[in-house]
MINULO-768361 format. One record per residue (C-alpha): residue number from 1; residue in three letters; x, y negated, z. Coordinates in steps of 0.25 Angstrom, whole numbers, padded with zeros to 4 digits. Layout:
N
{torti:NUM; balum:ALA; px:X; py:Y; pz:Z} .
...
***
This chain:
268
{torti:1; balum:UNK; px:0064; py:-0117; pz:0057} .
{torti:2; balum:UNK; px:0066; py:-0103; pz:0063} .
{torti:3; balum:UNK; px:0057; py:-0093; pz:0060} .
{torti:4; balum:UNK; px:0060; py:-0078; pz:0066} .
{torti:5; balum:UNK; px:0063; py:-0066; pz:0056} .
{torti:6; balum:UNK; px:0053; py:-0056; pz:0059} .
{torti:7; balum:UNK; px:0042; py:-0069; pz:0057} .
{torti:8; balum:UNK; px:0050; py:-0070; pz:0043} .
{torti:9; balum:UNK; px:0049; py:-0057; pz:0041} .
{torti:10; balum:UNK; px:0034; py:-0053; pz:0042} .
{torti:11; balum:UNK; px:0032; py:-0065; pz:0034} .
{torti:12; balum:UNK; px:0039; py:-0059; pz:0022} .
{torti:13; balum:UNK; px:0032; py:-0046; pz:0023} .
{torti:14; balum:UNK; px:0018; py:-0051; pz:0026} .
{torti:15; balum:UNK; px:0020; py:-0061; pz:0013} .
{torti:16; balum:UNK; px:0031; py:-0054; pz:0005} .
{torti:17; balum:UNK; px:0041; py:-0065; pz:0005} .
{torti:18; balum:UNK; px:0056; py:-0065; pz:0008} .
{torti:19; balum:UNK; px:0064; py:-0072; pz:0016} .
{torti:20; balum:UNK; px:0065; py:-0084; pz:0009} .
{torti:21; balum:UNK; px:0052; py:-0086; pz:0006} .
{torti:22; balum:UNK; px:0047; py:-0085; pz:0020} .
{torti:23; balum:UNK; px:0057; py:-0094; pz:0027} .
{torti:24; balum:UNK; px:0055; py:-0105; pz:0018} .
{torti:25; balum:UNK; px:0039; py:-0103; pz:0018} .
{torti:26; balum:UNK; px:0040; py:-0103; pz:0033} .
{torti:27; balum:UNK; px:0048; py:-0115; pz:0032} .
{torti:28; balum:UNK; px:0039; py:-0122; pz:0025} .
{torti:29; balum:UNK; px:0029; py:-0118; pz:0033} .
{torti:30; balum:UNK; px:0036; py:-0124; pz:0046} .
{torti:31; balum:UNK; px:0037; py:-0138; pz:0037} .
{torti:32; balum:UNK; px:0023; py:-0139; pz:0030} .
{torti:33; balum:UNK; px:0030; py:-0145; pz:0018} .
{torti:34; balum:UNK; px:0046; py:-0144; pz:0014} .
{torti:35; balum:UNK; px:0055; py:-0147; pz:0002} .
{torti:36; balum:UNK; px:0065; py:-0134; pz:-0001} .
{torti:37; balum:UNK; px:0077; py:-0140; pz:0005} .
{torti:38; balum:UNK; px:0070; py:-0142; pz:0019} .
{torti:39; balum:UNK; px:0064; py:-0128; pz:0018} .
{torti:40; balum:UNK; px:0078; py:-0122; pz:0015} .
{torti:41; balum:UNK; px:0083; py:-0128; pz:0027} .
{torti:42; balum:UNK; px:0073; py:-0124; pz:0036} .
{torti:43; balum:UNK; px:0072; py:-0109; pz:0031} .
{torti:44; balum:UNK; px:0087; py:-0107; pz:0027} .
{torti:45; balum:UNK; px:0085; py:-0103; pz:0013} .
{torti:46; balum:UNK; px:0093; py:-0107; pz:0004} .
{torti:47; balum:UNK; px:0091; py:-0120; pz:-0004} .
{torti:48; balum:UNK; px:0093; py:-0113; pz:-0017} .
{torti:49; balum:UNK; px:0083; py:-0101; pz:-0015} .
{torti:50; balum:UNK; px:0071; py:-0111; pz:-0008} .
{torti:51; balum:UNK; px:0065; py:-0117; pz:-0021} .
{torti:52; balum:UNK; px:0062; py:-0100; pz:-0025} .
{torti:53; balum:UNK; px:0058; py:-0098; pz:-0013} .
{torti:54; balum:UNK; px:0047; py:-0110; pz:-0012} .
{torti:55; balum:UNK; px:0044; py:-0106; pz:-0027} .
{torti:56; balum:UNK; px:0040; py:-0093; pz:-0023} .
{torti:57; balum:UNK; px:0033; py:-0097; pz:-0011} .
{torti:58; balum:UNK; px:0024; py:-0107; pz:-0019} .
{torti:59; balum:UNK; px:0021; py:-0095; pz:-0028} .
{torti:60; balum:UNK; px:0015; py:-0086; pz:-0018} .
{torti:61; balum:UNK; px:0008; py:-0096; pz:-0012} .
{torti:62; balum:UNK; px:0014; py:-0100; pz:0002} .
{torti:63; balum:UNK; px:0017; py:-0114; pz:-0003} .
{torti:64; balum:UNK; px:0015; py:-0128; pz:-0012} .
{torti:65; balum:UNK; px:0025; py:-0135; pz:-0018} .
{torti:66; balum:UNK; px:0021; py:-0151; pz:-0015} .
{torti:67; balum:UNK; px:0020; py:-0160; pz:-0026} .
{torti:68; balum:UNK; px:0030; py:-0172; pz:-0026} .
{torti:69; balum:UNK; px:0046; py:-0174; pz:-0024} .
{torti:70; balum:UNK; px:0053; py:-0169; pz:-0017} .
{torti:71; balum:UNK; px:0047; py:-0153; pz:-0020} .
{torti:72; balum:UNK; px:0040; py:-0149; pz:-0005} .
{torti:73; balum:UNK; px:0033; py:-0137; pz:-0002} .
{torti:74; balum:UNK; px:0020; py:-0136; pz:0007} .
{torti:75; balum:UNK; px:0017; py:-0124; pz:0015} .
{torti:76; balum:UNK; px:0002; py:-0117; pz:0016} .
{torti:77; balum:UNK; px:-0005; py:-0113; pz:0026} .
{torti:78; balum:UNK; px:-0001; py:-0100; pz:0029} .
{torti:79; balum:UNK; px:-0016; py:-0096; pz:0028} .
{torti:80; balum:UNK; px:-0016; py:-0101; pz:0014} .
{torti:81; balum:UNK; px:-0003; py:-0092; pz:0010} .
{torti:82; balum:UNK; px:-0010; py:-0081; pz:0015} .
{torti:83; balum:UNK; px:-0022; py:-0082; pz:0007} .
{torti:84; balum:UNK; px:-0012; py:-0087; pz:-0005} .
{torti:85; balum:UNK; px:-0005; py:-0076; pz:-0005} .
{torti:86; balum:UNK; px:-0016; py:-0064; pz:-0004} .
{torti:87; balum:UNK; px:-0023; py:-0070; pz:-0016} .
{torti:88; balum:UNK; px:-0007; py:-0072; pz:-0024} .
{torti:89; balum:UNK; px:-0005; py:-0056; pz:-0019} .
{torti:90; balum:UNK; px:-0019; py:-0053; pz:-0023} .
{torti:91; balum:UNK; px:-0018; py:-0058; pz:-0039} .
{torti:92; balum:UNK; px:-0003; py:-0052; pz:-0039} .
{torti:93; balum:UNK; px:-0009; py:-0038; pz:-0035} .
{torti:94; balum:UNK; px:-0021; py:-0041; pz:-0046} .
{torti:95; balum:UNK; px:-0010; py:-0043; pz:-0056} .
{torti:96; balum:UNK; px:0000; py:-0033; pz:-0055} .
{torti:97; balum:UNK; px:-0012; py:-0024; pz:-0054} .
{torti:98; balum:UNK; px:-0017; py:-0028; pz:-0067} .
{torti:99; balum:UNK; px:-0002; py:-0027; pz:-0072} .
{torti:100; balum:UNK; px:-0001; py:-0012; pz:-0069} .
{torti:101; balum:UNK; px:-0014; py:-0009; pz:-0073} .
{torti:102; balum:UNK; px:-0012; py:-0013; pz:-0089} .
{torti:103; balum:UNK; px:0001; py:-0003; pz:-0086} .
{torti:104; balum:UNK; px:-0009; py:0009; pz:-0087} .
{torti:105; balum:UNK; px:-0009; py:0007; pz:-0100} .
{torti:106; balum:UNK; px:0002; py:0003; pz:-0103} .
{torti:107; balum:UNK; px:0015; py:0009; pz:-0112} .
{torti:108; balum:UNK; px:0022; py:0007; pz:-0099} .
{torti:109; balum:UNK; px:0015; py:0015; pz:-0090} .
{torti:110; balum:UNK; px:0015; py:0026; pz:-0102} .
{torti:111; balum:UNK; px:0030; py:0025; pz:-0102} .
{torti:112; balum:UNK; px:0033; py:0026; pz:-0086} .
{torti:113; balum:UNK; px:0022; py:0039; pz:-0086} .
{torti:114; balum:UNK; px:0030; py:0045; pz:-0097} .
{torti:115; balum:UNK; px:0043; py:0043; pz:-0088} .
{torti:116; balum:UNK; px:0036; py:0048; pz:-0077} .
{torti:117; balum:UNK; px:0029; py:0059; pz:-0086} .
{torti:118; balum:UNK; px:0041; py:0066; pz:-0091} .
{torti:119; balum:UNK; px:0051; py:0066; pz:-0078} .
{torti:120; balum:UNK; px:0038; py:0072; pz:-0069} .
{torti:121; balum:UNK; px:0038; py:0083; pz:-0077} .
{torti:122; balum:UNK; px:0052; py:0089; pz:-0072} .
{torti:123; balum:UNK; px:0050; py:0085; pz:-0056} .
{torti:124; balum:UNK; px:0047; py:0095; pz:-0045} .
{torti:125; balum:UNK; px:0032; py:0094; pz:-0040} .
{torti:126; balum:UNK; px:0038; py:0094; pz:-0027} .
{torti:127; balum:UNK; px:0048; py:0081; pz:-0030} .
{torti:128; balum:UNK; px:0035; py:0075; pz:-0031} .
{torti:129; balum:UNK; px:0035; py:0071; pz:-0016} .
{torti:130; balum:UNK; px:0039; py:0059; pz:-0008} .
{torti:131; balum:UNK; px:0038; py:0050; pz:0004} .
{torti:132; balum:UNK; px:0030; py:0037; pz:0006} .
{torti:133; balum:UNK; px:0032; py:0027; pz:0016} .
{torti:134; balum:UNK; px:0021; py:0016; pz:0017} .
{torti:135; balum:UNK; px:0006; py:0020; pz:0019} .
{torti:136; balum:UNK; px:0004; py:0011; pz:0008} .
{torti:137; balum:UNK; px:0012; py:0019; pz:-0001} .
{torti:138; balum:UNK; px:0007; py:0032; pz:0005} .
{torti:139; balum:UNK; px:-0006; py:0026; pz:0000} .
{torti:140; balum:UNK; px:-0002; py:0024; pz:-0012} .
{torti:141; balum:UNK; px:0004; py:0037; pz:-0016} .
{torti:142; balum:UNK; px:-0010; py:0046; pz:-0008} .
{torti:143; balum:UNK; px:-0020; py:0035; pz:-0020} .
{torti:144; balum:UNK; px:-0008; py:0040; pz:-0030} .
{torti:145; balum:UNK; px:-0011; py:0056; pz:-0026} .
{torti:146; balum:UNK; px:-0028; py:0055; pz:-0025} .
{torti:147; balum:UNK; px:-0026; py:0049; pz:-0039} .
{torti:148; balum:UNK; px:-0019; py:0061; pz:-0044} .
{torti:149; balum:UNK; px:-0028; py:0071; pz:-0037} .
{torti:150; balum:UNK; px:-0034; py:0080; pz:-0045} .
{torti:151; balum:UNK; px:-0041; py:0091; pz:-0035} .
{torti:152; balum:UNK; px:-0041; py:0088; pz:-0021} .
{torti:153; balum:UNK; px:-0037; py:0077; pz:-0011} .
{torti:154; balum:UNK; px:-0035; py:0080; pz:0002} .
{torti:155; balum:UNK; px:-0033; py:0069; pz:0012} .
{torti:156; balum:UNK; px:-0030; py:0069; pz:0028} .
{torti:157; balum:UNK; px:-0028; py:0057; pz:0033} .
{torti:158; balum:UNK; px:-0031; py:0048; pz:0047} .
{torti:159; balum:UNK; px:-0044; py:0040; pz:0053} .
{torti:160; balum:UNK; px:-0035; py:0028; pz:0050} .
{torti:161; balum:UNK; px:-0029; py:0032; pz:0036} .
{torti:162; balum:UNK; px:-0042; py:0037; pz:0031} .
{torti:163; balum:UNK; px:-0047; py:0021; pz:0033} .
{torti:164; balum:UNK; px:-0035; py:0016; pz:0025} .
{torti:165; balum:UNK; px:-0036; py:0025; pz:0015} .
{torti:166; balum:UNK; px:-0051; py:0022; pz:0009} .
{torti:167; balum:UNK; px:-0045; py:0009; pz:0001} .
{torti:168; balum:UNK; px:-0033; py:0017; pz:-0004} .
{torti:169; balum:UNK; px:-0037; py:0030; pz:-0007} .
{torti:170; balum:UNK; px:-0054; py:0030; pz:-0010} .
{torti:171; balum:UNK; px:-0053; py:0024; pz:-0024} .
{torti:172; balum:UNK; px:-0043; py:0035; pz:-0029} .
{torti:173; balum:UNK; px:-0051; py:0046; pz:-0022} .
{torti:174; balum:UNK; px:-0064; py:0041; pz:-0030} .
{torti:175; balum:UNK; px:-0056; py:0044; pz:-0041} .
{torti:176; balum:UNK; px:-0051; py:0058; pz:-0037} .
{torti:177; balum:UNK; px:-0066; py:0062; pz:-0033} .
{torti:178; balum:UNK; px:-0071; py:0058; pz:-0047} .
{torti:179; balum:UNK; px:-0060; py:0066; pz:-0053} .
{torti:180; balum:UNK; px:-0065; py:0078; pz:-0045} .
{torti:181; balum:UNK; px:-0055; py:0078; pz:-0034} .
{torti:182; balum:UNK; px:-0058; py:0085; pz:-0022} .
{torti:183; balum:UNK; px:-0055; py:0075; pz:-0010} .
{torti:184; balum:UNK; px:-0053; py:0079; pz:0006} .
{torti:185; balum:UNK; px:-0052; py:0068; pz:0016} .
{torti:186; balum:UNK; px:-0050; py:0071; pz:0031} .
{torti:187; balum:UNK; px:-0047; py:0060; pz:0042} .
{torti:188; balum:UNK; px:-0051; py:0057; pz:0057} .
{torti:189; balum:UNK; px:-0065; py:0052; pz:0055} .
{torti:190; balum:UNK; px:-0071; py:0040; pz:0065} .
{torti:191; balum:UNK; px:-0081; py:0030; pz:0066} .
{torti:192; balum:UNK; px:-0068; py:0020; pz:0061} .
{torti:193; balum:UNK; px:-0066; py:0028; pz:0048} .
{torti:194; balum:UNK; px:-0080; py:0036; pz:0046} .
{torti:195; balum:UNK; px:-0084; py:0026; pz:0034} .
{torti:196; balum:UNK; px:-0071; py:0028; pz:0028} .
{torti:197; balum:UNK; px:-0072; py:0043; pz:0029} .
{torti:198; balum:UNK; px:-0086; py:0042; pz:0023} .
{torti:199; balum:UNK; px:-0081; py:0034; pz:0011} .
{torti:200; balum:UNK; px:-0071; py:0045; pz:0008} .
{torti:201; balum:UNK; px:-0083; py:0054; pz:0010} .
{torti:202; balum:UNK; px:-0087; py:0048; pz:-0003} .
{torti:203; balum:UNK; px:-0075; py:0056; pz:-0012} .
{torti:204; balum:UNK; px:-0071; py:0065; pz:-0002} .
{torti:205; balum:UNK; px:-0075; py:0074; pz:0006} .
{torti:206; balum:UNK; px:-0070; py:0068; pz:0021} .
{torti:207; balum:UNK; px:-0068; py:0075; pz:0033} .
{torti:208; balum:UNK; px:-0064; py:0074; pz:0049} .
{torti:209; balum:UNK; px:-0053; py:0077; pz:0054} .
{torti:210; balum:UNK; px:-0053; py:0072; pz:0069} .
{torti:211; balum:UNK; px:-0041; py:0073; pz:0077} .
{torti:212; balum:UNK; px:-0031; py:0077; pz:0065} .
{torti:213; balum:UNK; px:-0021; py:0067; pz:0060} .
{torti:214; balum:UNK; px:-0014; py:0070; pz:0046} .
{torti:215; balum:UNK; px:-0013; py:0062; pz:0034} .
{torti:216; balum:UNK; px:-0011; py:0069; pz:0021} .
{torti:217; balum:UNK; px:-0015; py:0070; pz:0007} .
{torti:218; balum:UNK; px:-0016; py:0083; pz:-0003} .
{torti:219; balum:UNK; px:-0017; py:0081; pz:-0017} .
{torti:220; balum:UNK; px:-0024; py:0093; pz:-0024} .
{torti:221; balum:UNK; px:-0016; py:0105; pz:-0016} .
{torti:222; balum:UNK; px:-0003; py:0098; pz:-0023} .
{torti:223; balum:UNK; px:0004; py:0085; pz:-0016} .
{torti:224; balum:UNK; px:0001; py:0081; pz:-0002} .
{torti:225; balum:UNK; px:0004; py:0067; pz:0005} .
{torti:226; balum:UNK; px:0005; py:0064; pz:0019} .
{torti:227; balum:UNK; px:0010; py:0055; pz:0029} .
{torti:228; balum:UNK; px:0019; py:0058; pz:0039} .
{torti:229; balum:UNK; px:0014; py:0050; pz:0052} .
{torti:230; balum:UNK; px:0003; py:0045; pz:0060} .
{torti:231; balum:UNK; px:-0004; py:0033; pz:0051} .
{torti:232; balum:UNK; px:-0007; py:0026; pz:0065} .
{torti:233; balum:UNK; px:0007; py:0027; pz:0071} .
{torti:234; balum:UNK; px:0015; py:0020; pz:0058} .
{torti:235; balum:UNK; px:0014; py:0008; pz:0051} .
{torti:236; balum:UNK; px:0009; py:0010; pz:0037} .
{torti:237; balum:UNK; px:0023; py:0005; pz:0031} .
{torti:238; balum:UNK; px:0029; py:0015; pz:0039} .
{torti:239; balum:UNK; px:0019; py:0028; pz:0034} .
{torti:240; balum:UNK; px:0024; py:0039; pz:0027} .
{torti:241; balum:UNK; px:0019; py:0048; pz:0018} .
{torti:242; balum:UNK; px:0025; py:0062; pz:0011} .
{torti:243; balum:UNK; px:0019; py:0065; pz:-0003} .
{torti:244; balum:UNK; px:0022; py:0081; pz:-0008} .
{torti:245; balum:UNK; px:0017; py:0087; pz:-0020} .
{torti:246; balum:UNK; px:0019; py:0101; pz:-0017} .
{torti:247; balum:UNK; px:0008; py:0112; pz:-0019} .
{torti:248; balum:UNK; px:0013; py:0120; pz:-0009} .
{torti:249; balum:UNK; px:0012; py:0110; pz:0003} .
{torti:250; balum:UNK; px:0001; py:0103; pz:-0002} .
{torti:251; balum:UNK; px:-0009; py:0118; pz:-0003} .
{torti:252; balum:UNK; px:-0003; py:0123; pz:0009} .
{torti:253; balum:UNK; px:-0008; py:0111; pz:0017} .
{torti:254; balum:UNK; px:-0021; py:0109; pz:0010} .
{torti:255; balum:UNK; px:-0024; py:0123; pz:0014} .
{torti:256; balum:UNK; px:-0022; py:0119; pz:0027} .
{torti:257; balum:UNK; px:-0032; py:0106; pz:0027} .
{torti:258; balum:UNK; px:-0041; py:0117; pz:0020} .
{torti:259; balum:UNK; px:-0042; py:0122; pz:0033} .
{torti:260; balum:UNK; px:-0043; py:0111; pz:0042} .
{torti:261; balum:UNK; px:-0054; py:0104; pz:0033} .
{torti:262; balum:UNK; px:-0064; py:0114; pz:0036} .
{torti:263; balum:UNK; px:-0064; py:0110; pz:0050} .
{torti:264; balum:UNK; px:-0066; py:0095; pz:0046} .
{torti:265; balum:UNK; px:-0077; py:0088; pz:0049} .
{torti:266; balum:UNK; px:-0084; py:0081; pz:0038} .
{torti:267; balum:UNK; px:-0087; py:0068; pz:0035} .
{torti:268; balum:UNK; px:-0101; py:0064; pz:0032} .
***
């Protein structure tokens, strides 16, 4: 059976598996039913990893183990491994969710803030900065900053990214505008995005900024975030995004938006 590499791999990323696991699955695809011998010969996996390997498989979901001698293993629809493995990812998440939330309260939590604790105290502000790469981790760190505001949130961002970022960012910002934080949101506003702008309205103020393209975030005149390229000409794998905490940059350029804002148009 000779299945190309570039088919192998968007199999393994699309399913996180390796190498091994998908050859034999494909195999076993190809026959409906195999023993491990003839599955190691048809994918070229060694006899002595094949057995781990189906084991595995079986545990994710992508195949049965027959019932009888000698030991076969029947395929699924690939349909049904689909479906399989969302509901197998879905109570994985549901459970290391839970895990990290008993942590809150745990000693082990207490002890790795105490570590944390005590070395912050004798780091520069200004080493407190860094480069993400991934928009999902860019995400990540912008939920991590509106949970740590205090005063203001000032965020630009595009027509596009202010779409994607009502799921991430609007339950944090609730939060923030119940603590008494000042919030500022300026995008592109369409008819595509005007519901999404009007659900920021709801903790935000919200304005229009037609024909500017930036995408940035200020965090009460002190650290700043924003990303280095055009969110419609990259892939959100390859985004990046610059975080600063520096007082000096961060009030030099929010007196800067200061002007600019006036001139937005505001969202009703």
């Amino acid at each position: 059976m000779i299945v190309k590499e570039e088919f192998l791999s968007r199999l393994r990323k699309i399913f996180d598996l390796n190498l091994y696991e998908v050859k034999v699955w494909t195999a076993l695809l190809s026959r409906g039913t195999s023993t491990a011998g003839e599955l190691s010969s048809i994918s070229d996996v060694p006899r002595s990893r094949t057995y781990d390997i189906l084991e595995s498989l079986e545990r994710k979901g992508f195949i049965v183990m027959k019932l009888g001698k000698p030991i076969k293993f029947i395929a699924l629809k690939p349909e049904e491994v689909i479906e399989r493995v969302k509901k197998n990812l879905v109570v994985t998440a549901r459970e290391k969710s839970k895990r990290l939330e008993k942590l809150k309260g745990d000693d082990v939590l207490n002890e790795l803030t105490g570590l944390f604790s005590d070395r912050i105290k004798y780091v520069e502000p200004t080493d407190l900065s860094g480069a993400l790469k991934g928009r999902q981790n860019i995400y990540n760190h912008l939920d991590m900053l509106v949970r740590e505001a205090q005063n203001t949130i000032t965020l630009v961002t595009t027509a596009d990214g202010l779409s994607r970022k009502l799921e991430v960012l609007l339950p944090s910002l609730e939060k923030a505008k119940k603590r008494g934080v000042t919030i500022r949101i300026a995008a592109p506003i369409s008819a595509e995005n005007k519901q999404i702008a009007k659900d920021f309205a709801k903790v935000a103020e919200v304005r229009n900024i037609e024909g500017f393209q930036a995408r940035f975030m200020l965090i009460d005149s002190e650290q700043l975030m924003f990303m280095l390229l055009n969110d419609n000409e990259v892939h959100p794998t390859y985004d990046i995004g610059i975080w600063l905490n520096t007082e000096f940059f961060a009030q030099a350029l929010e007196a800067l938006f200061e002007i600019a804002w006036k001139g937005f148009k505001v969202v009703k």
